[in-house]
C-alpha positions in Angstrom: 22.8 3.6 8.5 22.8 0.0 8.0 20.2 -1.6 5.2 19.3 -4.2 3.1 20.0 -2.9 -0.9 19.0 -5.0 -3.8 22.0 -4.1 -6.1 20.1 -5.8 -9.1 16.6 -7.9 -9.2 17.0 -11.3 -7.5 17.9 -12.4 -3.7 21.4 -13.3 -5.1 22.1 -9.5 -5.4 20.4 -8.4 -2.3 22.9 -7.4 0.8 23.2 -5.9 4.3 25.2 -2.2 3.2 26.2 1.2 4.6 23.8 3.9 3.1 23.1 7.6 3.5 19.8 8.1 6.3 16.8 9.5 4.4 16.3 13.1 4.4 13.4 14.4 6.3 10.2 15.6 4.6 8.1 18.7 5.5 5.3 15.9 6.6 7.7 13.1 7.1 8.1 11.6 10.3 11.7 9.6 10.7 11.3 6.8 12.5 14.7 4.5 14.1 12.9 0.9 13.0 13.0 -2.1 15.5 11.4 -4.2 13.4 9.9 -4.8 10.0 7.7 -7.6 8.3 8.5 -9.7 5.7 6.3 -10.9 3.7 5.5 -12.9 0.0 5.2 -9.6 -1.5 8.6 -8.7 -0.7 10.1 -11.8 -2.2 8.2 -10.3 -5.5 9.4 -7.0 -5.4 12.8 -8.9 -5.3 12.5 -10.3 -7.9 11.1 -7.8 -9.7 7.7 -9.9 -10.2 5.2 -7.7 -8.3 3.2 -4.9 -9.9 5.2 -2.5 -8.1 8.6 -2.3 -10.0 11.5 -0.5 -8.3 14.9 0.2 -10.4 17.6 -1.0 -8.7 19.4 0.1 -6.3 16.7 0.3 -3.4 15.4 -1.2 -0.4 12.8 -3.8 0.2 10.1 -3.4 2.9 6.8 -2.3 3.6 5.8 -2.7 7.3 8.1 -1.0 9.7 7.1 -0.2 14.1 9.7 1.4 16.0 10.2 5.0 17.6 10.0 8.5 16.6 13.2 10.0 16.1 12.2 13.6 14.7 9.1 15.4 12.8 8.7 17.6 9.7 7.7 21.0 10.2 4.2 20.0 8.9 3.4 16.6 11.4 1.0 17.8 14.0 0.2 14.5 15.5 3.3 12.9 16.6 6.1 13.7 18.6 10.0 12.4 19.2 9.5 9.5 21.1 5.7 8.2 20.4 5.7 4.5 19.7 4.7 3.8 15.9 4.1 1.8 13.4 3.8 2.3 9.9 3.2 1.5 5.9 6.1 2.2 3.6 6.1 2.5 0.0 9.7 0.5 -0.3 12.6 1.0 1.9 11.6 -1.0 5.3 14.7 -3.5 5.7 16.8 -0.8 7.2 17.6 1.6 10.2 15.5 4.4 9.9 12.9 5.2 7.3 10.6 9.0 6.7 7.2 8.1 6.6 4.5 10.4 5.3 2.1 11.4 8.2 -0.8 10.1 7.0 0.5 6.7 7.2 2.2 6.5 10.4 -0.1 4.9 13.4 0.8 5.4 17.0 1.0 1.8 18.8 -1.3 1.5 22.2 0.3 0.1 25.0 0.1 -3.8 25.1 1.0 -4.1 21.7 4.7 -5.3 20.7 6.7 -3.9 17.6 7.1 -7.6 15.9 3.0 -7.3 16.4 2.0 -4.4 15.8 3.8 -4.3 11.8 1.1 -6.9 10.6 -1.2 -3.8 11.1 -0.9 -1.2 8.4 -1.1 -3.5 5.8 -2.4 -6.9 6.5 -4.8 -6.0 8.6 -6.0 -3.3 7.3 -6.2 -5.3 4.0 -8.9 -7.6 6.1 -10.3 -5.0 7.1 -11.0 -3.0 4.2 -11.7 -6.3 1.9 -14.5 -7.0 4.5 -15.7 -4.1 5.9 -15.5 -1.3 3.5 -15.8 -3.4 0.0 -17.5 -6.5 0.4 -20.0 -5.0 3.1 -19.6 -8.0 5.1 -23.2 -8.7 7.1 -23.5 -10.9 10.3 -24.0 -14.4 10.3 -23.0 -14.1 6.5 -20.5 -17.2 5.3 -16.9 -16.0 5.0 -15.1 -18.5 2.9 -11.0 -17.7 3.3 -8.1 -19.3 1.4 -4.6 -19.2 2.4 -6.0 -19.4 5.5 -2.8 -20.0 7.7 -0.6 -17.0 6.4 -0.9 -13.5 7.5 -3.4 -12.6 5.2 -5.2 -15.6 5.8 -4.8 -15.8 9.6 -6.1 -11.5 10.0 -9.3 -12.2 7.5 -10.3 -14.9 9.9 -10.3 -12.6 13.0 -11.4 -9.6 11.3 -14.7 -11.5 10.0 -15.0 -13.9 13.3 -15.4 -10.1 15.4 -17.6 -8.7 12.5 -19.7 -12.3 13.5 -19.2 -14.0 10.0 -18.6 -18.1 10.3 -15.7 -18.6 9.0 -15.1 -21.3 6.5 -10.9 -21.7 6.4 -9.2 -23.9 3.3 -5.2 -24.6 4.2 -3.2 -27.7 2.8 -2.6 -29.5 6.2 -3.6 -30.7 9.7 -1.3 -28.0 11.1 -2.0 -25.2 9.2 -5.7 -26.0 9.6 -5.2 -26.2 13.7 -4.1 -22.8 13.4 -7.0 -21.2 11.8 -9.4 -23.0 14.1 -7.0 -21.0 17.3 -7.6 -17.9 15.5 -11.7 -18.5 15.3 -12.5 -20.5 12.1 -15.4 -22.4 12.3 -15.2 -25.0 9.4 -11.7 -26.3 8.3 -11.1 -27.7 4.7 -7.9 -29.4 3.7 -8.2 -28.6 -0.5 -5.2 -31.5 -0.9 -7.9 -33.5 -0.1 -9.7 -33.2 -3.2 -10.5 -29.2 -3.8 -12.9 -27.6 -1.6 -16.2 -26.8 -3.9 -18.2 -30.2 -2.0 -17.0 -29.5 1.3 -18.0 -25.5 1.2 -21.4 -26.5 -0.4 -22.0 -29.3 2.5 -21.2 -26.6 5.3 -23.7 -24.2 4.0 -26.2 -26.3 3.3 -25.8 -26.1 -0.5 -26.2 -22.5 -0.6 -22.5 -21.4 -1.0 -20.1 -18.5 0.6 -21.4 -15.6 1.0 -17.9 -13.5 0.8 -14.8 -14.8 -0.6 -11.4 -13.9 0.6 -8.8 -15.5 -2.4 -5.1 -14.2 -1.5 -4.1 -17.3 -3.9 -5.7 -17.0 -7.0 -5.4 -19.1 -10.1 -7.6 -22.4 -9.8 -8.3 -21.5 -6.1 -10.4 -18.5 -7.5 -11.9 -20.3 -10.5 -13.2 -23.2 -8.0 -14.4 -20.6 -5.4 -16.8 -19.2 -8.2 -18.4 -22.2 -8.2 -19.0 -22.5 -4.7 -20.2 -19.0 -4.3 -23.5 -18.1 -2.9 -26.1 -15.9 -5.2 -25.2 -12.1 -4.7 -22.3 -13.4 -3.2 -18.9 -11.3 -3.4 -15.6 -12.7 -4.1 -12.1 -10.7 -3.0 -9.4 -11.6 -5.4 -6.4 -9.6 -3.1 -3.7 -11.3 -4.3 -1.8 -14.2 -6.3 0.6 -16.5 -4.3 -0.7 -19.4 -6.4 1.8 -17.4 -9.1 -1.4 -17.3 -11.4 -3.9 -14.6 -12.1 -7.1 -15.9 -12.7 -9.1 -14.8 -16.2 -12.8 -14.1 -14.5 -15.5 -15.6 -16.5 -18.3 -13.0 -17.3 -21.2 -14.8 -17.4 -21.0 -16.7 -13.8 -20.8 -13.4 -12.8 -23.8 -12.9 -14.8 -26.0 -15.4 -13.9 -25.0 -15.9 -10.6 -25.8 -12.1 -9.4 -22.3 -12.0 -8.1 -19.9 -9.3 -6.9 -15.9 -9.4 -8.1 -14.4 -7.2 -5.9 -10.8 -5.8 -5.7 -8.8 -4.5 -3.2 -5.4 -2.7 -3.6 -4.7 -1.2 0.2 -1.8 0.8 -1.0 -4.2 3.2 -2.8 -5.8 4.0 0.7 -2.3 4.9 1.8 -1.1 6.9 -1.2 1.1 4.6 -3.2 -1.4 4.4 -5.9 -1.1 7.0 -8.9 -3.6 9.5 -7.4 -3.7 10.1 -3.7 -6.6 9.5 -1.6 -8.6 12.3 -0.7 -8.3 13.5 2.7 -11.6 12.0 4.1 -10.4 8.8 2.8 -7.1 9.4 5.0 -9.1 9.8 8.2 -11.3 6.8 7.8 -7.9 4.8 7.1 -6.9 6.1 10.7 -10.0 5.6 12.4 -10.2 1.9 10.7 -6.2 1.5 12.0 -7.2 3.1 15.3 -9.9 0.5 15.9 -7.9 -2.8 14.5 -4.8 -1.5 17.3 -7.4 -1.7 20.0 -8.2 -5.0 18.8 -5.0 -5.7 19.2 -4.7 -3.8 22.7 -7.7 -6.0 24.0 -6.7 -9.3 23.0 -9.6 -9.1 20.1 -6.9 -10.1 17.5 -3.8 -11.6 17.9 -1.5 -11.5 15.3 0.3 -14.6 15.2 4.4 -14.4 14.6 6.1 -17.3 12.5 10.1 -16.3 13.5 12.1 -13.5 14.0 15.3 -12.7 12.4 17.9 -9.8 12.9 18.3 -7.9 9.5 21.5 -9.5 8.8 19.7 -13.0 8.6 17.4 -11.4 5.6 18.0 -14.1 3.9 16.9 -16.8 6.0 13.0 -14.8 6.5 13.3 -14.8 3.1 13.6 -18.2 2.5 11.2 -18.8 5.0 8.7 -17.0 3.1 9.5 -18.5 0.1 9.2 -22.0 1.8 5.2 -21.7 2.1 5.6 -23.9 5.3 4.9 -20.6 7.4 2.1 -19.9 9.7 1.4 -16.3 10.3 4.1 -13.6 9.6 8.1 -13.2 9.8 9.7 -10.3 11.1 13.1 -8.7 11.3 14.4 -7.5 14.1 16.2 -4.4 12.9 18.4 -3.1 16.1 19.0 -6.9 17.3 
């Protein structure tokens, strides 16, 4: 099967080659991949930057949606043929991939492949952040950075349904535009001078209530001081290229929450799997975002599409920060 292989760390060594299909898994499920996302992460893992190292040579790619080609002998829940989507620990840019059952999804009807892979990890990053960790009310204030990227764009529609007003920071007219189509409330452009005044003006002095920070570095440090007391901040990634040192005693005296969320745990890439109560309330929490999805509830917005041989190009895309919403690959195009 045709895939993309990263020889050695670095884009310069990555390329389209022949490779042997996986071999299927008692519990696997092999699925023929139409498309996959691409994403900032992936341009880490790359370049050997992300927390998640891989030895060369492997493939790239997290977020695959396709068909069902065949089952393990232990998969009781899906059959050759379903519609799927699913998370992958690495190997995404390619052909096929064997997924573990518990972290394959099956798409509803009215959802699209190039959709329906911003689910099992974007998505149910949102999700999770808000839901299950910061314990999001109503009517709270959801403060969300990066708010014109995937991660940006899916935190804004998660917490607009869960009825938080939504507070989005982006660095221009365009990229604020498109948070306001996917429900923000209040736009902030931070090149305009930061974004600590304008949050405190829109909430009446008293701050966000719940931080979503998939940038980091000073973005972080000036969301502390915007922050509402018992207010919960959701450091869930770094695309400033800076972690942030968190300074104990705001925490302290401000009666606020630092909260972390690494999704991959919940679908058994940490170093301990999730027990299996955990897996179901992953599936019922994928279950209910898809019907989202199916219903027009969210809409996951798609920045370009490129066949797998133009890698490169969503690559540089990615790396361009000019994109709104997600790239894909279109594996069989």
């Amino acid at each position: 099967m045709k895939a993309v292989v990263c020889t050695k760390l670095g884009i310069d060594y990555a390329k389209v080659c022949e490779i042997p299909e996986p071999r299927l898994t008692d519990d696997g499920v092999r699925i023929k991949v139409a498309a996959a996302g691409v994403s900032f992460a992936n341009l880490l893992v790359i370049e050997g930057k992300h927390q998640n190292r891989w030895d060369p040579p492997f493939t790239p790619g997290t977020e695959v949606a396709g068909q069902v080609l065949e089952c393990g002998p232990l998969v009781a829940g899906f059959k050759p043929g379903d519609r799927v989507v699913a998370g992958v620990r690495i190997g995404g840019f390619s052909e096929q991939v064997v997924v573990p059952e518990r972290t394959v999804f099956a798409i509803p009807d009215g959802v699209d492949d190039v959709a329906a892979v911003q689910f099992p990890t974007i998505y149910g990053t949102a999700y999770g952040a808000l839901v299950w960790r910061a314990r999001m009310g109503r009517g709270e204030n959801l403060l969300v950075h990066g708010a014109a990227g995937g991660s940006g764009l899916a935190a804004i529609e998660v917490g607009k349904h869960l009825g938080a007003r939504v507070i989005a920071t982006a660095g221009s007219a365009e990229k604020l535009q498109a948070a306001r189509e996917h429900g923000a409330d209040v736009l902030i452009n931070y090149r305009d001078g930061g974004f600590r005044e304008a949050v405190l003006d829109a909430t009446g002095g008293r701050g966000a209530d719940v931080v979503f920070d998939p940038v980091g570095g000073s973005t972080f440090d000036e969301s502390l001081r915007c922050i509402a007391p018992d207010g919960r901040v959701i450091p869930m990634g770094f695309a400033g290229g800076t972690i942030p040192q968190i300074p104990a005693n705001l925490v302290l005296v401000k009666n606020i929450d630092v909260i972390g969320i690494y999704w991959g745990y919940y679908l058994g890439w940490g170093r301990h799997a999730p027990p299996a109560a955990m897996q179901q309330k992953v599936r019922a929490a994928l279950a209910v975002l898809l019907d989202w999805a199916a219903r027009g509830i969210v809409k996951p917005r798609t920045f370009a599409t490129y066949p797998m041989d133009d890698f490169r190009k969503a690559l540089g895309a990615i790396s361009s920060r000019d994109v709104i919403g997600r790239v894909a690959l279109l594996i069989d195009a």
